[in-house]
C-alpha positions in Angstrom: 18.4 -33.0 17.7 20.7 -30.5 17.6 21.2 -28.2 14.5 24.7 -29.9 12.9 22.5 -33.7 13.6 19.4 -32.1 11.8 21.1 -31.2 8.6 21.8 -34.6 8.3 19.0 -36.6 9.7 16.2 -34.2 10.5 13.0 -35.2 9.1 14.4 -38.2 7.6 13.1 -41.8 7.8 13.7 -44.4 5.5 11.3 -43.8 2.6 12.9 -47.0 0.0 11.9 -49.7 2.7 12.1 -52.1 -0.3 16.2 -51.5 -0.5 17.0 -49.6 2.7 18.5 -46.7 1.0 20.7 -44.5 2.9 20.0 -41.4 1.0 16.0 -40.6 -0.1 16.3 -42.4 -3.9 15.1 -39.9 -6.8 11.7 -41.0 -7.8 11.6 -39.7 -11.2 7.7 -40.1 -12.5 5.2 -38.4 -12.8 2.2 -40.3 -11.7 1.9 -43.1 -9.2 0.4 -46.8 -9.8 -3.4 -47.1 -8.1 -5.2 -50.3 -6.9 -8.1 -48.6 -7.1 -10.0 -45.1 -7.7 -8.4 -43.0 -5.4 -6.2 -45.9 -3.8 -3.0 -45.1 -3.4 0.4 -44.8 -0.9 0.3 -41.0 -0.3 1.3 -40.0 -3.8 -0.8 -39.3 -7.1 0.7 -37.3 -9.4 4.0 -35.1 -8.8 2.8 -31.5 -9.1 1.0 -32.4 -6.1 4.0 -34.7 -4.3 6.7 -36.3 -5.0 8.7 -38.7 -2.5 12.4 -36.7 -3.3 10.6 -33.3 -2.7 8.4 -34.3 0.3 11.9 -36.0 2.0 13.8 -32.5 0.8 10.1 -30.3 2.2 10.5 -32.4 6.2 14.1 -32.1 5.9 13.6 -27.9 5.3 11.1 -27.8 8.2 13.2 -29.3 10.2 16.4 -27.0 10.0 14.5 -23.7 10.2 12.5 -25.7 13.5 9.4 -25.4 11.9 6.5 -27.9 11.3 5.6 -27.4 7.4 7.9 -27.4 4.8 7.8 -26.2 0.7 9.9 -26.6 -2.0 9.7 -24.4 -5.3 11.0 -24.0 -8.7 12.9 -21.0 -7.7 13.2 -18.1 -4.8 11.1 -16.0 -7.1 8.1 -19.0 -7.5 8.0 -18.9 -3.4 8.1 -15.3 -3.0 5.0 -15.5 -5.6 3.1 -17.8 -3.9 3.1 -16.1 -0.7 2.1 -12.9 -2.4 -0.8 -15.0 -4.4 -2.0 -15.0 -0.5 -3.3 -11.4 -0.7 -6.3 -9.7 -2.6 -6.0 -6.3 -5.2 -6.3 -3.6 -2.3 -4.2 -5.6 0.2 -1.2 -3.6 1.2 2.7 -5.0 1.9 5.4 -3.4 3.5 8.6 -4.1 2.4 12.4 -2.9 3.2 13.8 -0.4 0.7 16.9 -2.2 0.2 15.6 -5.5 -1.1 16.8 -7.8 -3.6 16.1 -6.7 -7.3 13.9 -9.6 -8.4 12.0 -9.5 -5.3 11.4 -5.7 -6.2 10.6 -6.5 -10.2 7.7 -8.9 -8.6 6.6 -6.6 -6.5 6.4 -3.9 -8.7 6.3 -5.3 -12.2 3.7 -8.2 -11.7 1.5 -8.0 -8.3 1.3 -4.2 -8.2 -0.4 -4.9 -11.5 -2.8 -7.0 -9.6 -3.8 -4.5 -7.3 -1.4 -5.3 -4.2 0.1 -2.2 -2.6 3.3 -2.2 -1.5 5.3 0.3 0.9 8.9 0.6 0.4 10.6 2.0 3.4 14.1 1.9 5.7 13.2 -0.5 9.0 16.8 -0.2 10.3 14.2 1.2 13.0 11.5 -1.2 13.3 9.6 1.5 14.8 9.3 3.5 11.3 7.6 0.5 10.3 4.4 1.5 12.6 3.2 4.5 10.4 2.9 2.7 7.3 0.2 0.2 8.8 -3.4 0.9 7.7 -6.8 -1.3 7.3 -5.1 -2.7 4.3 -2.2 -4.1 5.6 -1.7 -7.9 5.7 2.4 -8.5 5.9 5.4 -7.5 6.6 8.2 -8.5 4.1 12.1 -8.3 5.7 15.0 -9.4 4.6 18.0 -10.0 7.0 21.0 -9.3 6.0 19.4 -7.0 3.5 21.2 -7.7 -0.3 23.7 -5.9 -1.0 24.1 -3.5 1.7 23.4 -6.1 4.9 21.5 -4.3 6.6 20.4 -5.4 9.7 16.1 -5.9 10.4 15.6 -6.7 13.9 13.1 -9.7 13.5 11.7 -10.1 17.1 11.1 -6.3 17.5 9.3 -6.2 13.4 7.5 -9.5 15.1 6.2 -7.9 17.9 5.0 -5.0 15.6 3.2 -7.9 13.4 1.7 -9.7 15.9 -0.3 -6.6 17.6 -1.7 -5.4 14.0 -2.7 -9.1 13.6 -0.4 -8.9 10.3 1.7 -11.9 8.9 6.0 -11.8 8.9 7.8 -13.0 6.5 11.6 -13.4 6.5 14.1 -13.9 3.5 16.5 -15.9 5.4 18.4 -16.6 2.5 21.9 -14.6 3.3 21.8 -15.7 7.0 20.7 -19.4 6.1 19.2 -21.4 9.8 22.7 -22.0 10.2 23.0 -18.5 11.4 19.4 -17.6 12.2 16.0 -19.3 12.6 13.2 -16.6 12.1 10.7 -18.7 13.4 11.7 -18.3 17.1 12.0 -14.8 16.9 8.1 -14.1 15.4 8.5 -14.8 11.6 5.3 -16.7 10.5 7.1 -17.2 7.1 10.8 -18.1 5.8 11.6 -17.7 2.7 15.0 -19.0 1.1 16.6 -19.2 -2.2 18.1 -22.6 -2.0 19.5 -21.8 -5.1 22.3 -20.6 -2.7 23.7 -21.7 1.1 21.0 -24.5 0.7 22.4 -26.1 -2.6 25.7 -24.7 -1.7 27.2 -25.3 -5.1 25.8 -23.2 -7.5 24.5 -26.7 -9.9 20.6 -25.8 -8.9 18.4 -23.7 -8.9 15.3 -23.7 -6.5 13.1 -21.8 -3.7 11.9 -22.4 -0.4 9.3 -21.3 2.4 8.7 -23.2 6.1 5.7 -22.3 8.2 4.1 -23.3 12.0 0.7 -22.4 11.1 -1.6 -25.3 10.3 -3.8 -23.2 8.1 -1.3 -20.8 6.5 0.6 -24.4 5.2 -2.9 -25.6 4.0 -2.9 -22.4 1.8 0.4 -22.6 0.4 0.1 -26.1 -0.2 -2.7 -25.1 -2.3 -1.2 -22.7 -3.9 1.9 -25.1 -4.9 -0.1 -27.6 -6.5 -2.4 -25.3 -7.9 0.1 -23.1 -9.6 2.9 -25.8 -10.1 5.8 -24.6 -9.4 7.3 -26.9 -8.0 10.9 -28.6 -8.0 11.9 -32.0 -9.8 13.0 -34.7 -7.7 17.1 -34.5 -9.3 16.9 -30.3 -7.5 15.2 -31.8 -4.9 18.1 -34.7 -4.4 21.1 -32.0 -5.1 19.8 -29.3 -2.3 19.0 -32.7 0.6 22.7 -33.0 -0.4 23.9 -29.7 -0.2 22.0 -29.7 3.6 23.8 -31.9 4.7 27.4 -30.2 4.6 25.4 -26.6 5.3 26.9 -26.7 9.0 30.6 -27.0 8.1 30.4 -25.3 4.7 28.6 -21.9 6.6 31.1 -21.9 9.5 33.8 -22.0 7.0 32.1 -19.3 4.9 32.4 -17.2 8.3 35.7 -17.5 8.6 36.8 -16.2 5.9 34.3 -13.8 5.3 35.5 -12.2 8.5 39.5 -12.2 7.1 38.3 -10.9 3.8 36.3 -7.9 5.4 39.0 -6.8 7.9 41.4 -7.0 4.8 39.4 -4.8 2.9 38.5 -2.5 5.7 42.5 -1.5 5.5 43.0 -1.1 1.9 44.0 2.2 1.0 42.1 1.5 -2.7 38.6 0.6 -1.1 35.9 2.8 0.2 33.3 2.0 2.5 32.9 -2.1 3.8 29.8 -3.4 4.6 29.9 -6.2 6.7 27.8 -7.0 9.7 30.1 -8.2 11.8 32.0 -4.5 12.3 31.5 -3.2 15.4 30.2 0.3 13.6 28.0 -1.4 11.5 24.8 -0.4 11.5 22.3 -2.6 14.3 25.8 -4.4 15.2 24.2 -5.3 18.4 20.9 -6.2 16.7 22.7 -8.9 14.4 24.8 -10.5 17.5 21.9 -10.9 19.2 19.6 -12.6 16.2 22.7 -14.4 14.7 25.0 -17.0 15.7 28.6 -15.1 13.1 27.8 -12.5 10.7 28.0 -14.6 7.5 30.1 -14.3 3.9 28.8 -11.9 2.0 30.7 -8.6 2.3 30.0 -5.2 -0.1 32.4 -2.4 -0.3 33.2 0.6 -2.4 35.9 2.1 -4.3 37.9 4.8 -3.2 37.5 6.4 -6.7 33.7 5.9 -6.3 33.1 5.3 -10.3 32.1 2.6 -12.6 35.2 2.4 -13.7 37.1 1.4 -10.9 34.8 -1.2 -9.7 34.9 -2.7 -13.5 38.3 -2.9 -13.7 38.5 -4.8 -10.0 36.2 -7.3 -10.6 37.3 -7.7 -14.4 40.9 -8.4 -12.9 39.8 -11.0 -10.4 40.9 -14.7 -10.7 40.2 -16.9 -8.2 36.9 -14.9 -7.1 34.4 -15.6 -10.5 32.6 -12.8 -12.2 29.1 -13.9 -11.9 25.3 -13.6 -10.4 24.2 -16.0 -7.6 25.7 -16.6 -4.3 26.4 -19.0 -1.9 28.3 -22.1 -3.6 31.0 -23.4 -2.3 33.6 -21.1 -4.7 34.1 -17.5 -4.3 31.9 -15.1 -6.5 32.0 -11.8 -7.2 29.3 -9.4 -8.5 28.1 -5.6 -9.5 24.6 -5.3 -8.1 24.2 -2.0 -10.1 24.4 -4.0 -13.3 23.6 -7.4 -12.4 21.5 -8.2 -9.5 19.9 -4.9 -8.6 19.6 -3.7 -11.9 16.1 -3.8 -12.3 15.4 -1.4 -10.0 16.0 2.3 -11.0 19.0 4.3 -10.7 18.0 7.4 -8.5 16.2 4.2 -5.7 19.2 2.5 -5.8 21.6 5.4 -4.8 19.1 6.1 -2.2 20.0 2.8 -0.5 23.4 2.9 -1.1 23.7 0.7 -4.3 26.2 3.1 -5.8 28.0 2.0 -9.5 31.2 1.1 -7.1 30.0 -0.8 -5.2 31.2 -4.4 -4.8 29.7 -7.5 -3.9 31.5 -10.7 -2.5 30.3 -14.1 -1.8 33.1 -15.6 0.0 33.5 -19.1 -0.3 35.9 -22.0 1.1 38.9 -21.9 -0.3 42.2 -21.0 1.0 41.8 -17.7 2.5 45.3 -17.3 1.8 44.5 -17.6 -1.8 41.5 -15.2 -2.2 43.4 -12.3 -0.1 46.2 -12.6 -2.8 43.3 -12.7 -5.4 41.8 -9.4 -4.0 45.4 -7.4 -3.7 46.5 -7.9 -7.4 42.9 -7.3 -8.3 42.8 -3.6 -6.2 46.1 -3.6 -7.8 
């Protein structure tokens, strides 16, 4: 199947023979009927499986071409069951411009534990090759980087993983498989918030990972129903919805994520733009190679470079929403300073460019007309 067929049938079989529904049904239980000790149709209790999730798990596998799929409570609950994969001395190296929660679990939880981790700039994956000791077991990207998209060359990093016999995992959660399947270029692991593209309308909120390997899936599987958590079969039915539109919702989420950029780009009130799809953006050429459009999330800066001025922008904003998250279907804008990156400490964020000015849009569908008017009254 191709990928626009596969958000809509990949993975998919008819799992309500007894009515032939269309769409997988929501199995709401908790437990499962027996015949006998042990005698059952594949499903026992639902922190192990449950027939929405495991159609929503094939259906995940499927878009990101990979073989295993799991779905979680959250990004955060699949970020922590990968890192529940490592041992206190084990060692991670990680992007320095990485999503705040991601960071807080790092540092704040499984640092704790005993897990090292390296925080470092791989706009050159060849940086990454000093960092790797004894200790090392993965490599931890994200692709466009939040908030600065920043561009991670995933088949280079791959390469770099697969001679130090070290696992990749991607967070392919600005990108979505729409744009870019990690698998084929080396990841062993994808990670998405589905709480975002996935869902697609900001009413869930849930995490994912996909795998190839056999064994690594028999792990996480473990970990899932050992830890628990897991998704209820209502997120589970809302994100097999939201997959289904992903194709046409994405390409229109491109569209006008490349008007909005070139708008800004030419404001006289606005700073610096960060969006991939600039020709001077950093690893340009990296992210036309590894993606199919450069996506609709766009930061930028003030010209005044202060708190201030980026308060009083997005406080002025009316048909882009002042709010976390990303992704839906409706326009959002946020201040990662304050809001999504401000868990991590002021002197680390400057380093990567998370200023108190800076600005970051998650463009959504709507009249593009209508959110360029939106952002010229708000800029004033």
């Amino acid at each position: 199947m191709k990928f626009n067929t596969k958000t809509i049938h990949g993975g998919q079989e008819n799992i309500d023979p007894a009515y032939g529904s269309v769409m997988p049904p929501i199995y709401q239980t908790s437990t499962y009927s027996q015949s006998t000790p042990g005698g059952h149709k594949g499903f026992e209790y639902s922190r192990s499986a449950n027939p929405t999730r495991t159609a929503l798990e094939k259906s995940l596998a499927s878009i990101e071409n990979g073989k295993f799929g799991l779905a979680f409570g959250s990004g955060l609950a699949a970020i922590d069951a990968v890192l529940k994969l490592f041992k206190p001395g084990d060692e991670v190296i990680t992007t320095n411009d990485l999503y705040g929660g991601s960071y807080r679990l790092f540092t704040s939880i499984f640092e704790k534990m005993g897990i090292k981790f390296h925080f470092i700039g791989m706009g050159k994956a060849g940086n990454i090759e000093s960092f790797i000791n004894e200790n090392t077991k993965m490599l931890w990207i994200e692709t466009p980087t939040n908030p600065m998209m920043n561009i991670i060359d995933i088949e280079a990093v791959g390469k770099i993983a697969r001679a130090n016999n070290l696992l990749l995992a991607v967070d392919n959660t600005f990108a979505t498989p729409y744009l870019q399947q990690p698998l084929e270029l080396g990841a062993d692991i994808i990670m998405h918030s589905a709480t975002k593209y996935l869902g697609g309308h900001s009413d869930v909120v849930m995490g994912s990972l996909v795998v190839n390997d056999e064994k690594l899936a028999e792990k996480l599987y473990f970990i899932q129903k050992a830890s628990g958590a897991i998704c209820g079969p209502q997120d589970s039915f809302l994100v097999l919805r939201g997959i289904k539109t992903l194709h046409l919702r994405i390409q229109r989420h491109c569209e006008n994520g490349a008007t909005i950029a070139k708008f800004l780009k030419t404001h006289p009130k606005v700073g610096k733009v960060y969006w991939p799809g600039f020709e001077d953006h950093p690893n340009h050429d990296i992210a036309r190679k590894q993606m199919k459009d450069f996506g609709g999330m766009i930061s930028f800066t003030t010209i005044e470079n202060t708190l201030e001025s980026a308060t009083k922008i997005v406080e002025n904003l009316k048909v882009f929403t002042l709010a976390e998250s990303l992704g839906g279907v409706e326009s959002l804008a946020g201040h990662p300073a304050s809001m999504t990156h401000a868990s991590i400490p002021k002197e680390e964020r400057a380093k990567t460019g998370v200023v108190d000015s800076l600005i970051r849009l998650s463009v959504g569908i709507e009249d593009e007309e209508d959110l360029i008017n939106d952002l010229k009254q708000a800029l004033g």
